[in-house]
C-alpha positions as CSV (number, residue, x, y, z in Angstrom):
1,X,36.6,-67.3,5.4
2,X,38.1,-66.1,8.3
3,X,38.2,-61.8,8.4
4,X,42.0,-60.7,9.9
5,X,41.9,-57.2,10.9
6,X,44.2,-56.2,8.0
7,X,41.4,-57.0,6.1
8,X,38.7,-56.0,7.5
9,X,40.1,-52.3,7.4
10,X,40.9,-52.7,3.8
11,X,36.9,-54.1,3.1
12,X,35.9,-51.0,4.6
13,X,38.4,-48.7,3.2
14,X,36.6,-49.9,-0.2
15,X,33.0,-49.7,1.3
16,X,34.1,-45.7,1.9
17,X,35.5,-45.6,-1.8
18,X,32.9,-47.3,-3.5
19,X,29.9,-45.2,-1.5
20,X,31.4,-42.0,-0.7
21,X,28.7,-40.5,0.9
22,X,28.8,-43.4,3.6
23,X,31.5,-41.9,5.3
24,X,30.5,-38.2,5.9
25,X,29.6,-37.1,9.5
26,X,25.9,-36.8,9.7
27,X,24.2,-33.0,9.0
28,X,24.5,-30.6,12.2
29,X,20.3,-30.4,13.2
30,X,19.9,-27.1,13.9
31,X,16.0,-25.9,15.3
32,X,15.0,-22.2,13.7
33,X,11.9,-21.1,16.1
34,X,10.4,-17.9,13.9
35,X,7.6,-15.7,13.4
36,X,6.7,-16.9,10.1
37,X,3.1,-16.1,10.2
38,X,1.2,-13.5,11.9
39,X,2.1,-9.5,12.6
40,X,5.8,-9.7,12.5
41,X,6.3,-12.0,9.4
42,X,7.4,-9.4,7.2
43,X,10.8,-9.4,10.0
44,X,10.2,-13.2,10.1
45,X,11.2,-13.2,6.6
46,X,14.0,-11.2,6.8
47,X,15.4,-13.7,9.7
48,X,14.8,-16.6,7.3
49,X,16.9,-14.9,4.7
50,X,19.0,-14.7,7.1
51,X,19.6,-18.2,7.8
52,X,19.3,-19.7,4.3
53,X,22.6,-17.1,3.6
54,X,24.4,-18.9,6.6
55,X,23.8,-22.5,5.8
56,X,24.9,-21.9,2.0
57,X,28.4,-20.0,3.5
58,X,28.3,-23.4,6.4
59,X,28.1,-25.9,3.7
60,X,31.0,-23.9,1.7
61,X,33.5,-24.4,5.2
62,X,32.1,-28.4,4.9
63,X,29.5,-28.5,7.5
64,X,26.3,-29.4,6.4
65,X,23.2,-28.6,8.5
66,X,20.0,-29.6,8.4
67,X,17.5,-26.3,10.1
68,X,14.0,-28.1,11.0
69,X,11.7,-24.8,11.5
70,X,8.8,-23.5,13.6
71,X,6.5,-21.3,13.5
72,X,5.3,-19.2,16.5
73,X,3.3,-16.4,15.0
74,X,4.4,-14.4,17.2
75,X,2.8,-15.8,20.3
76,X,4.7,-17.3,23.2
77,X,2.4,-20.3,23.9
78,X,3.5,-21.4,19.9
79,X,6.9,-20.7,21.1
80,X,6.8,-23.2,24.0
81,X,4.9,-26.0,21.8
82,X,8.0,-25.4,19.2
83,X,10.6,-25.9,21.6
84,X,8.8,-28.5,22.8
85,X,8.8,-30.2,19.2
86,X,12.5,-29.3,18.8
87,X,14.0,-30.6,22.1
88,X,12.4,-34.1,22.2
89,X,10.6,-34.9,19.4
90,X,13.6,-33.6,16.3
91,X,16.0,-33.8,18.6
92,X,17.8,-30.9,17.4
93,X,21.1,-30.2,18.9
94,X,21.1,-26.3,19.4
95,X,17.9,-23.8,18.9
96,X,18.0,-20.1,17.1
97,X,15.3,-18.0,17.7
98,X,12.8,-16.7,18.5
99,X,12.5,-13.2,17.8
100,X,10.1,-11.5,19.6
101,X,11.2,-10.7,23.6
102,X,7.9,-12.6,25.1
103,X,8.2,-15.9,22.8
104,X,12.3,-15.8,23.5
105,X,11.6,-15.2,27.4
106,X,8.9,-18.5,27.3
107,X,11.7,-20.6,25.5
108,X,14.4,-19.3,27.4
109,X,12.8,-21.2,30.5
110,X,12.2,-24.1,28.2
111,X,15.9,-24.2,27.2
112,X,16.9,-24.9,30.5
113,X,14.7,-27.9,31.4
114,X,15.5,-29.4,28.3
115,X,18.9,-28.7,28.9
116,X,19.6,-27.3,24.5
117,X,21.2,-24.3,24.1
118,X,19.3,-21.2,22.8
119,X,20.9,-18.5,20.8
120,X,19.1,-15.4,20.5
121,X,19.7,-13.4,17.1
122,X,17.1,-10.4,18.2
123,X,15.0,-10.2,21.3
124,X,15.8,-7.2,23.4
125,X,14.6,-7.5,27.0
126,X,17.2,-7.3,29.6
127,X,16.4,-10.3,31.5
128,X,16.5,-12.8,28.9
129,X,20.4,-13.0,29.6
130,X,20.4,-11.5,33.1
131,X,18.6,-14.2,35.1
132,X,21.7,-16.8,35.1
133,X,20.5,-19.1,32.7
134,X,23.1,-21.4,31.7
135,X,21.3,-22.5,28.1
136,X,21.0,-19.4,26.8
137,X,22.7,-17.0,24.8
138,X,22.3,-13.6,22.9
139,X,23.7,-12.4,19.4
140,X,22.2,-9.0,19.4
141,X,22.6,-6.0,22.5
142,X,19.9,-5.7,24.6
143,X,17.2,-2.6,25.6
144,X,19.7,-0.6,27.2
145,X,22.2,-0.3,24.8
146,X,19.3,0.7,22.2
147,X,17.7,3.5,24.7
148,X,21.7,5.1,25.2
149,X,22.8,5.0,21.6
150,X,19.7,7.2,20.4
151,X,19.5,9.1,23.8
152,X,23.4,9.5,23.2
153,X,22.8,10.5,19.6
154,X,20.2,12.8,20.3
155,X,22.2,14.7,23.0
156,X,25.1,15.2,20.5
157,X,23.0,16.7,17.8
158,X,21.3,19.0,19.9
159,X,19.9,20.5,23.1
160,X,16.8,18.5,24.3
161,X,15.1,18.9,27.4
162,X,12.3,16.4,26.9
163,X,11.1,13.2,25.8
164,X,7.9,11.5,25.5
165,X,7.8,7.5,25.3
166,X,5.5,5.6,23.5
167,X,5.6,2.1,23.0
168,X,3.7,-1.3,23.2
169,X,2.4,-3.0,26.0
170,X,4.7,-6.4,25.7
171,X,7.4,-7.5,27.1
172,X,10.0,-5.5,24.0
173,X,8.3,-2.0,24.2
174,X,8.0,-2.3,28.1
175,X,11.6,-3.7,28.9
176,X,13.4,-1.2,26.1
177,X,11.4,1.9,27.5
178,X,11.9,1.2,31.1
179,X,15.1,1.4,30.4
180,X,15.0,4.5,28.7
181,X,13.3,6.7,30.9
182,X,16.0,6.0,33.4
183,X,18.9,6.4,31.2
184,X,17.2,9.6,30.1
185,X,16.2,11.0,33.5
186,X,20.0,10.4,34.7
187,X,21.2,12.5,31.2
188,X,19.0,15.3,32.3
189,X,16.0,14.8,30.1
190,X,12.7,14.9,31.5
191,X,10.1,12.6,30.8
192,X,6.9,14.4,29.9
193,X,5.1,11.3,28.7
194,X,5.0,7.6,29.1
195,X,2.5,6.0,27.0
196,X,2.0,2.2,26.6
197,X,-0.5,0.9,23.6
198,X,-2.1,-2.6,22.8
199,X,-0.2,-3.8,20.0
200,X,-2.3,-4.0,16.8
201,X,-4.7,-1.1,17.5
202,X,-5.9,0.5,14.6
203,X,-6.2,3.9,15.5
204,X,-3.3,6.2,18.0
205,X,-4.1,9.3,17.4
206,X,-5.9,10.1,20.7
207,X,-2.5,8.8,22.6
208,X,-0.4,10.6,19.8
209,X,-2.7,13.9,20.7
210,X,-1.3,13.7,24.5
211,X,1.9,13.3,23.3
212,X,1.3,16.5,21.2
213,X,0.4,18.5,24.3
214,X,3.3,17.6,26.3
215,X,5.4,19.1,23.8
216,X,8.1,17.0,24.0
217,X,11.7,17.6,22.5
218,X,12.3,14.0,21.6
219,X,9.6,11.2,20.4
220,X,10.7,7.5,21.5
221,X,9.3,5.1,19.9
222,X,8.6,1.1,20.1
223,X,7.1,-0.4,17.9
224,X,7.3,-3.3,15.8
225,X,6.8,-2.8,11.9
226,X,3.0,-2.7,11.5
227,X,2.9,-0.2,14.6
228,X,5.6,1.4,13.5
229,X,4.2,2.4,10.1
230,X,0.7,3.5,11.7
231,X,2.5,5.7,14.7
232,X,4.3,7.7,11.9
233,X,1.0,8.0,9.7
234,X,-0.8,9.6,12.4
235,X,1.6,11.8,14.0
236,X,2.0,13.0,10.6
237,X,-1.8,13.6,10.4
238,X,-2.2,15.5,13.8
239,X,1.4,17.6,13.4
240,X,3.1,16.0,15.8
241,X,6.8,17.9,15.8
242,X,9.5,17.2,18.1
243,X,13.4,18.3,17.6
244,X,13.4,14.5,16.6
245,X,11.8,10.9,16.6
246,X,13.7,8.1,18.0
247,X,13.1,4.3,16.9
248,X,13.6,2.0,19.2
249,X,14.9,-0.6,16.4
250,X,12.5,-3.6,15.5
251,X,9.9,-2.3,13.1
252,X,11.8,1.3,12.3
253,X,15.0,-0.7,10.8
254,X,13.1,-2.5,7.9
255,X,12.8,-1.9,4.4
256,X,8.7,-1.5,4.7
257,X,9.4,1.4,7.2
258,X,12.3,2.7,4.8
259,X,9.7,2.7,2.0
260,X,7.2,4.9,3.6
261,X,9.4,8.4,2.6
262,X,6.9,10.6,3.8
263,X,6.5,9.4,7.3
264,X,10.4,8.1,7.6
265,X,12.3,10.7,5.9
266,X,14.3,12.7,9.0
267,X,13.4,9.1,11.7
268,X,16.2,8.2,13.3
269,X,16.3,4.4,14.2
270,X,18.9,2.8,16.3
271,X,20.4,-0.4,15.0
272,X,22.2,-3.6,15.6
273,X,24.2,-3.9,12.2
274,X,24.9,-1.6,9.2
275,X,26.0,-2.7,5.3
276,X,29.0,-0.7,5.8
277,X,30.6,-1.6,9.1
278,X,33.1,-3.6,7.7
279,X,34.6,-5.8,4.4
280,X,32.9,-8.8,5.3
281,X,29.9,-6.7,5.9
282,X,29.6,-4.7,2.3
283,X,29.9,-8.0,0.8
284,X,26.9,-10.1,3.0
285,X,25.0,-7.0,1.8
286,X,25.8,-7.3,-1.7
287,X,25.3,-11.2,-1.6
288,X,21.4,-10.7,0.1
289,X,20.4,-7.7,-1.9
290,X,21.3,-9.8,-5.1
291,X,19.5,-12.8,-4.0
292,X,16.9,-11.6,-2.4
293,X,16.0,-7.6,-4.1
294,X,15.8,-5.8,-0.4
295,X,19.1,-4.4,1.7
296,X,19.4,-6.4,4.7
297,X,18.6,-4.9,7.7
298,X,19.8,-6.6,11.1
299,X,17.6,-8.9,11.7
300,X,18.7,-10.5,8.7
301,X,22.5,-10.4,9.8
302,X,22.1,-11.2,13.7
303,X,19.9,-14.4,12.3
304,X,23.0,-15.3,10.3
305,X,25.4,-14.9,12.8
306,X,23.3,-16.8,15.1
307,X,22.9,-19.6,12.9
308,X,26.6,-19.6,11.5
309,X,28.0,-19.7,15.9
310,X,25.1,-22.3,16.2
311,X,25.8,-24.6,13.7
312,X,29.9,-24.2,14.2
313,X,29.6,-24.9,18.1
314,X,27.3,-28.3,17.3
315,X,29.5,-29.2,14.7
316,X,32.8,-29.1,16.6
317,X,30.8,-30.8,19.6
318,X,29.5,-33.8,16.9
319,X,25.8,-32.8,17.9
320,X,26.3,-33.5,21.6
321,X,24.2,-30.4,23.4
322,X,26.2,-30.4,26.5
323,X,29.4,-29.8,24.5
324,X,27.7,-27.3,22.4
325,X,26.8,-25.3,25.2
326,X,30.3,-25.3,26.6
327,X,31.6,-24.1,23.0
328,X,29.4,-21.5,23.1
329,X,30.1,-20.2,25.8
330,X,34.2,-20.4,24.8
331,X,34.7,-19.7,20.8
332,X,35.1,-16.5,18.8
333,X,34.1,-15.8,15.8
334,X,34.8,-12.9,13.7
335,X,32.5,-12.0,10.2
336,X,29.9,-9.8,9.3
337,X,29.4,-8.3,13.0
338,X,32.6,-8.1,14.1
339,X,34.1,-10.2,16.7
340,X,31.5,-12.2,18.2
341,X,31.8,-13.5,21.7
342,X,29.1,-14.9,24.6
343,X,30.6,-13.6,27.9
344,X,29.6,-12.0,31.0
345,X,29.4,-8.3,31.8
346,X,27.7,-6.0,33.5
347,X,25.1,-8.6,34.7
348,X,24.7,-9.9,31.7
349,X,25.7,-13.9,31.2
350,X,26.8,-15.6,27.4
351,X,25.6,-11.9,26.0
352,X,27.6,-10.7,23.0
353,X,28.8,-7.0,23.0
354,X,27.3,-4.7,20.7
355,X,27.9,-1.3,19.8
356,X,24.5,-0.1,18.3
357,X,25.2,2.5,15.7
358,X,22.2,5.1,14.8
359,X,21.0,5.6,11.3
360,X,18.8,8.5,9.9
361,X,16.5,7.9,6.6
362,X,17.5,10.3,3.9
363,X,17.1,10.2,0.1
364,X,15.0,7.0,0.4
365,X,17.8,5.0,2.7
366,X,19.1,4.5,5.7
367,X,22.6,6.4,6.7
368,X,24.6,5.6,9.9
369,X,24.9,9.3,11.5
370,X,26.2,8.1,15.4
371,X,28.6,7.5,16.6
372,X,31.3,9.9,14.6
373,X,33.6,7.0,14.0
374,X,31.0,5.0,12.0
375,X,29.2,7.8,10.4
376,X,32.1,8.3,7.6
377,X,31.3,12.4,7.2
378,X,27.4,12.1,7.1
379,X,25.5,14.8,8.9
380,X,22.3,14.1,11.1
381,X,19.1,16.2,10.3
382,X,18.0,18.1,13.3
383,X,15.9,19.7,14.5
384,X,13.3,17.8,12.5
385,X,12.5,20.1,9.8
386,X,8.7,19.5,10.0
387,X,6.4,18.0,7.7
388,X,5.7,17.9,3.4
């Protein structure tokens, strides 16, 4: 029997009826490179949360995607092997992740031989959107903005003269604190300490000692969250007191540093998202803590919003990574972070403006105290009152 086109539409108009699933546009593969294992899993997880949220709230607007994970452990050779994986063998059509600045820096290179779009939801080093890669884009602010909101903050609560830096030996506590010792030198602060540590160490006090000596008015720290916890312990132990510490982020914004009372009470951590920014952000908060018995912090909600711009710009490009790129680089979104756009400023290329609020832990939990306009009334301890 000879097929006229008539019919051949109507056969395949009941093909779609009869097997509705035929039909529907193929899931958006998305590649999620993580620290799942190793020292910064415990922020790993929170990322994961992260992105399970934003593929639940995807499939609810009718895209489906598929996220095909790796683990880097932290270490930027697993980094490159995961790209690696992603770009040719799963032939994923846009990467999120990774998280720490050295594996993000090794993929960012990666990205642009393979010619896949990257979108960074928390690395902080200043180059990874300031060397004119075309592939790659950032969700969260980078170093400098961290090192002027607490400098800023600091300044506004009181009358410094000082600082000390401490922070690790990688390319996160190197990039942020570079950039803070010249932002604080040019505010009139004067750096009476710059101490870089091995990651990992099990024992600072003989670093935390110098710091001690230099009496310093202000203690910047950074640190991810094992370091983080261990910094505070000891300068606890040896009496360290400045007018204030300052957290440089990463491992001072989780819920395992905001357990620890007696060595975060009075920290002040600089941050790149807070529960009560906005609608949309009270309810994410309500939503995670619910599912998952933790407040976010911001890794948690720059992985989502990664994930959710990720997932929109392959789905309006049909998967094509060339097309995903260019909406990237072109749509808006608005949610949970405000508006969200990759653009160029300042030197920066496809990096999304953030304004990095400062919290303070009291009572057990984290409380936005800088700027004014987001602190809604709340009052910053200082000087540090010394410790119980």
């Amino acid at each position: 029997m000879r097929l006229t086109a008539p019919r051949i539409l109507s056969l395949t108009a009941a093909l779609a009826l009869a097997l509705p699933g035929a039909a529907a546009a193929a899931p958006v593969k998305v590649g999620f490179i993580n620290s799942i294992t190793g020292p910064q899993a415990p922020i790993g997880e929170t990322m994961t949360n992260g992105m399970e949220m934003a593929v639940d709230d995807l499939k609810k607007r009718g895209i489906d995607v598929k996220v095909v994970k790796q683990d880097d452990m932290g270490k930027p050779d697993k980094a490159i092997s995961a790209i690696e994986q992603l770009a040719t063998g799963d032939d994923v059509s846009v990467i999120v992740g990774p998280y720490t600045s050295a594996c993000a820096a090794a993929v960012a290179k990666q990205t642009e031989q393979y010619q896949v779009a990257e979108v960074i939801p928390a690395a902080s080093k200043e180059d990874l959107t300031r060397l004119g890669y075309k592939w790659v884009f950032r969700t969260n602010a980078p170093g400098d903005v961290y090192a002027k909101s607490l400098i800023d903050a600091a300044l506004s609560f009181g009358k410094p003269k000082s600082v000390a830096f401490i922070y690790e030996s990688t390319d996160f506590g190197s990039s942020l604190s570079k950039v803070g010792k010249v932002y604080a030198e040019k505010m009139g602060l004067k750096v009476v300490a710059d101490e870089g540590y091995q990651a990992g160490s099990p024992d600072y006090r003989s670093t935390l000692t110098k710091l001690k000596a230099a009496n310093p008015d202000l203690v910047f720290m950074v640190s991810y969250v094992a370091d983080a916890i261990l910094l505070m312990r000891q300068s606890r132990e040896i009496g360290l007191k400045p007018q204030a510490f300052l957290g440089g982020g990463a491992g001072f914004d989780t819920s395992q540093f905001e357990k620890e009372a007696q060595i975060s009470t009075n920290v002040f951590s600089v941050t790149q998202w807070t529960p009560d920014s906005s609608p949309a952000a009270e309810d994410f908060n309500k939503r995670y803590t619910a599912r998952f018995g933790k407040r976010p912090t911001y890794h948690a909600a720059c992985t989502y919003v990664s994930i959710i711009s990720a997932a929109e710009a392959a789905a309006k490009a049909g998967g094509d990574r060339a097309k995903t790129r260019e909406n990237l680089a072109t749509m808006t979104w608005n949610g949970i972070m405000g508006t969200v756009h990759y653009g160029a400023y300042d030197g920066f290329t496809n990096q999304n403006h953030v304004q990095m609020p400062v919290t303070q832990y009291q009572g057990g939990k984290a409380v936005t105290v800088y700027p004014p306009s987001l602190a809604k009334g709340a009052k910053a301890v200082y000087p540090f009152p010394g410790w119980k």
